[in-house]
Backbone as JSON Lines, residues from 0, in Angstrom:
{"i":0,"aa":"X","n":[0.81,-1.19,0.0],"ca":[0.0,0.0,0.0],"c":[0.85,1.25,0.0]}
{"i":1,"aa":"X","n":[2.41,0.93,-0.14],"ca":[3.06,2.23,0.2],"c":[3.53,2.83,1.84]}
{"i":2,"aa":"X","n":[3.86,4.01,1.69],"ca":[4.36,4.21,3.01],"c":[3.09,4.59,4.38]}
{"i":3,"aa":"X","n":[1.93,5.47,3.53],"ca":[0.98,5.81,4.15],"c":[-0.55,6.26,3.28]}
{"i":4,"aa":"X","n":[-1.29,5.89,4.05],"ca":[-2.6,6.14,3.36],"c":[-2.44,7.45,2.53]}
{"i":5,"aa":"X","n":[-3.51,7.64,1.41],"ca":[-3.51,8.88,0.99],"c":[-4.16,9.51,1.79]}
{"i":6,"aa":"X","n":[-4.6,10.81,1.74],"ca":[-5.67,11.18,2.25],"c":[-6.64,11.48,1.61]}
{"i":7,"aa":"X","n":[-7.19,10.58,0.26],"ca":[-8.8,10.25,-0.61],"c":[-9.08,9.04,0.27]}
{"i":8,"aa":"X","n":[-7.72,7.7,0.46],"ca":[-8.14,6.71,0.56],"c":[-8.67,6.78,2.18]}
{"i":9,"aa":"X","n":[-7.91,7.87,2.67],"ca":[-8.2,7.89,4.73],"c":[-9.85,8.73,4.34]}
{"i":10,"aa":"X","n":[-10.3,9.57,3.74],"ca":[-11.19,9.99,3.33],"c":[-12.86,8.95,3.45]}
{"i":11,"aa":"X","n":[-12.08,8.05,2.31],"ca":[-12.9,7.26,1.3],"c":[-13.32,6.25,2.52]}
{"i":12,"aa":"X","n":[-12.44,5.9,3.52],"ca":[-12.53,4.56,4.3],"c":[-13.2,5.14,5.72]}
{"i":13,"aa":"X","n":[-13.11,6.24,5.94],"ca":[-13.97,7.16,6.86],"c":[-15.42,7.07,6.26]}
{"i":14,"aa":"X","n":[-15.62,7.01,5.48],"ca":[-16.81,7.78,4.59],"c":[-17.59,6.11,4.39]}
{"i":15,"aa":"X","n":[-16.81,5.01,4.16],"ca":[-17.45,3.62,3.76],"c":[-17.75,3.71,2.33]}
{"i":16,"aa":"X","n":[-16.61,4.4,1.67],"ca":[-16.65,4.04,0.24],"c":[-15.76,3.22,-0.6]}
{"i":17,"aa":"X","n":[-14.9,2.6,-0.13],"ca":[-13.86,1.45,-0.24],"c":[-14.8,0.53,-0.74]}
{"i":18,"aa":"X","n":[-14.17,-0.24,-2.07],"ca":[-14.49,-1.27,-2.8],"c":[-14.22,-2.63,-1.39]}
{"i":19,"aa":"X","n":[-13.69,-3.8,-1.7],"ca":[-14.09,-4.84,-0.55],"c":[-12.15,-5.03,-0.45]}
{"i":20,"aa":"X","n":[-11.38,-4.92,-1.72],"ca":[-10.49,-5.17,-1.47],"c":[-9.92,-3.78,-1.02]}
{"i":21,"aa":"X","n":[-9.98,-2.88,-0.92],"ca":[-9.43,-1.44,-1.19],"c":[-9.56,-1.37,0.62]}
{"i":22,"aa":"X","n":[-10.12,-1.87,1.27],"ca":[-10.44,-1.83,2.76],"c":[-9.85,-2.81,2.93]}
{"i":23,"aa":"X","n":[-9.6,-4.22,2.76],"ca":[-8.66,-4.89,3.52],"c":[-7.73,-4.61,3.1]}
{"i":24,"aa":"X","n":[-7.11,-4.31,1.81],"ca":[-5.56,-3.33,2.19],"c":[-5.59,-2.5,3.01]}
{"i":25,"aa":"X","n":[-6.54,-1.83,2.98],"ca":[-6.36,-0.48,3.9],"c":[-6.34,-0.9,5.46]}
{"i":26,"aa":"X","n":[-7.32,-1.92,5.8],"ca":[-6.9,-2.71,7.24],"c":[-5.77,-2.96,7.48]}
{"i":27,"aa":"X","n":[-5.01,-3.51,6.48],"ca":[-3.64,-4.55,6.6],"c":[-2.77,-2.98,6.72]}
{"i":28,"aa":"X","n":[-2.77,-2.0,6.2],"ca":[-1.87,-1.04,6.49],"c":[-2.18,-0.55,8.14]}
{"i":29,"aa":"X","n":[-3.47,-0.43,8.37],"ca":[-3.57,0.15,9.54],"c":[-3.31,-0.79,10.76]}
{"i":30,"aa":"X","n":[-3.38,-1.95,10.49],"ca":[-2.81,-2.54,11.95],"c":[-1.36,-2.55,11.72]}
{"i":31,"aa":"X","n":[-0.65,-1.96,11.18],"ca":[0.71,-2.04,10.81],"c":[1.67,-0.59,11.11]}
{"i":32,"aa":"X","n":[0.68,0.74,11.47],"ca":[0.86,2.07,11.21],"c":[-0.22,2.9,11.54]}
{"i":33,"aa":"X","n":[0.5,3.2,13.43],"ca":[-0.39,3.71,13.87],"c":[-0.6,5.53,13.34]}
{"i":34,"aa":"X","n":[0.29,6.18,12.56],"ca":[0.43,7.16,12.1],"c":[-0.86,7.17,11.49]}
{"i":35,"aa":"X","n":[-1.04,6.75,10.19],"ca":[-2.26,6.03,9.84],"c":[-3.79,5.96,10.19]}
{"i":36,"aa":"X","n":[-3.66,5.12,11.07],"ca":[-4.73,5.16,12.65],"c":[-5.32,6.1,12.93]}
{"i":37,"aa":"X","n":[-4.01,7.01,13.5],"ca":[-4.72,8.08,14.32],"c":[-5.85,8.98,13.37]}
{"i":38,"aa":"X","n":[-4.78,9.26,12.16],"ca":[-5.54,10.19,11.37],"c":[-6.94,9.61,10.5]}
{"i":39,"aa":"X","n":[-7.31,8.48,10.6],"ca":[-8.37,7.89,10.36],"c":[-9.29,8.08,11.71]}
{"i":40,"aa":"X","n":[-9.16,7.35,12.68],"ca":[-9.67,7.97,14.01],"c":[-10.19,9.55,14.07]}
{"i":41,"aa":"X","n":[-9.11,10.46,13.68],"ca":[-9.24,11.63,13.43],"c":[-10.38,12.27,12.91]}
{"i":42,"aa":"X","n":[-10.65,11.72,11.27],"ca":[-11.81,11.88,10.44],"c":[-12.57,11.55,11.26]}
{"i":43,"aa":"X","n":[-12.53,10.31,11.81],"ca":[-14.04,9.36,11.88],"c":[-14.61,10.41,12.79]}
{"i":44,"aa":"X","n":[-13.63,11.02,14.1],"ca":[-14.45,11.82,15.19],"c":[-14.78,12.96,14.68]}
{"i":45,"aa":"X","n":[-13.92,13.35,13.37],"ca":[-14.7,15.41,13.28],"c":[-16.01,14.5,12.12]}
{"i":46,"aa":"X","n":[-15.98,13.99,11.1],"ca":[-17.26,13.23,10.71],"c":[-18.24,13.04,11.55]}
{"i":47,"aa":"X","n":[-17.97,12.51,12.62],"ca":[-19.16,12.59,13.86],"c":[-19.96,13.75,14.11]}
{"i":48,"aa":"X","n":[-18.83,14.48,14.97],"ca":[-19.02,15.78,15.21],"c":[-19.71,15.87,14.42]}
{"i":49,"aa":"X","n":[-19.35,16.5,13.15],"ca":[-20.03,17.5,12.14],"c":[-21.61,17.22,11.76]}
{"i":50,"aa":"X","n":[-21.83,16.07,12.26],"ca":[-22.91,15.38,11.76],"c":[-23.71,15.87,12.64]}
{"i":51,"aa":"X","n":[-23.34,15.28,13.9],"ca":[-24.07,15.34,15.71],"c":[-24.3,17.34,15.86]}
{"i":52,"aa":"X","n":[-23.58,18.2,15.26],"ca":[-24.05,19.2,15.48],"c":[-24.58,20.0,14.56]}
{"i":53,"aa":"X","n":[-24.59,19.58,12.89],"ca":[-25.58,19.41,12.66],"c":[-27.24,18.86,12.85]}
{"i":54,"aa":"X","n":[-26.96,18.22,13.59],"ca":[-28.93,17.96,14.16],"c":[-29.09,18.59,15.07]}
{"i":55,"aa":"X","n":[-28.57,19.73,15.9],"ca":[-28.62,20.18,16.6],"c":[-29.24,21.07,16.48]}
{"i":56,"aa":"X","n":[-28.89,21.75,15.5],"ca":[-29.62,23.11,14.67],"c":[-30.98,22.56,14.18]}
{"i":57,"aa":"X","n":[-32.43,23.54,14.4],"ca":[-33.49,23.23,13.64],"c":[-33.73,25.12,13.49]}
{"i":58,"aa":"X","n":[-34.12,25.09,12.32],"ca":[-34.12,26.78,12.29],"c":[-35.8,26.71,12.16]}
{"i":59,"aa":"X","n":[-36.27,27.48,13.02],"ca":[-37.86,27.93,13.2],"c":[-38.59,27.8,12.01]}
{"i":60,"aa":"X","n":[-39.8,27.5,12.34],"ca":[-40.91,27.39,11.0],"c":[-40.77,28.84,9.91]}
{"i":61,"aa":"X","n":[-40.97,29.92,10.97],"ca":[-41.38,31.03,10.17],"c":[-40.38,31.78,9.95]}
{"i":62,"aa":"X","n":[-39.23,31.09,9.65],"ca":[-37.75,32.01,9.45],"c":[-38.15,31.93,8.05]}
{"i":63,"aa":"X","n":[-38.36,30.73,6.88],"ca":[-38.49,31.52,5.56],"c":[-39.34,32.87,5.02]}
{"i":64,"aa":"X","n":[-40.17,32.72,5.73],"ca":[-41.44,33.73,5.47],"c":[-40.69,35.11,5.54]}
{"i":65,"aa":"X","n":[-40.57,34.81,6.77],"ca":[-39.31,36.23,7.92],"c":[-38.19,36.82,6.62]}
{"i":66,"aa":"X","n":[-37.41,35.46,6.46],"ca":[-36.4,36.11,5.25],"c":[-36.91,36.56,3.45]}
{"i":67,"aa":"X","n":[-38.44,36.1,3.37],"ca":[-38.68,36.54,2.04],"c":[-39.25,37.96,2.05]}
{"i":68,"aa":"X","n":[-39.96,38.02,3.45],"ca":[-40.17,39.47,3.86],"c":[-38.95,40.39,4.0]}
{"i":69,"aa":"X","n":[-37.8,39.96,4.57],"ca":[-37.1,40.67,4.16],"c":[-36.07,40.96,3.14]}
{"i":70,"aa":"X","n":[-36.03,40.11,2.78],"ca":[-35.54,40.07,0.73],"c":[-36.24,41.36,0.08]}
{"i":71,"aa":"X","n":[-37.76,41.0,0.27],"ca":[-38.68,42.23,-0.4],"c":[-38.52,43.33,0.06]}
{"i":72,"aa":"X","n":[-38.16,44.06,0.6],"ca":[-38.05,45.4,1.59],"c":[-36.82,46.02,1.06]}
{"i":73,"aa":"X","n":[-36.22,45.21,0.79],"ca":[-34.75,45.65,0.31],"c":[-34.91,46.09,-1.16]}
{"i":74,"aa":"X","n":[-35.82,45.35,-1.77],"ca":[-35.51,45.63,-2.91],"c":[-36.07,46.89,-3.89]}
């Protein structure tokens, strides 16, 4: 696999888009190179994150209305 993941393939294997062999290479590198690891680990937790605080946010019913009213005013 080389010296270290790319970062499409640390990407791609965060994400669960690895073909069937493209992930057990990519296994076989990572129990081999914890450098590797971490920065997969890495993704996987800001991927989380980003997700988990995204649902966090719900923006109010009547905010579109609110912003087409004020679109119009301006113009």
């Amino acid at each position: 696999m080389g010296n270290h993941l790319t970062a499409a393939m640390l990407n791609a294997l965060v994400d669960g888009e690895l073909t069937g062999q493209e992930f057990e290479r990519a296994n076989r590198h990572l129990s081999s190179c914890s450098a590797c690891t971490g920065n997969a680990l890495d993704l996987s937790l800001l991927k989380s994150a980003t997700a988990k605080a995204g649902r966090r946010y719900a923006p109010p019913a009547h905010l579109p209305e609110r912003l087409m009213r004020l679109a119009e005013r301006r113009r």
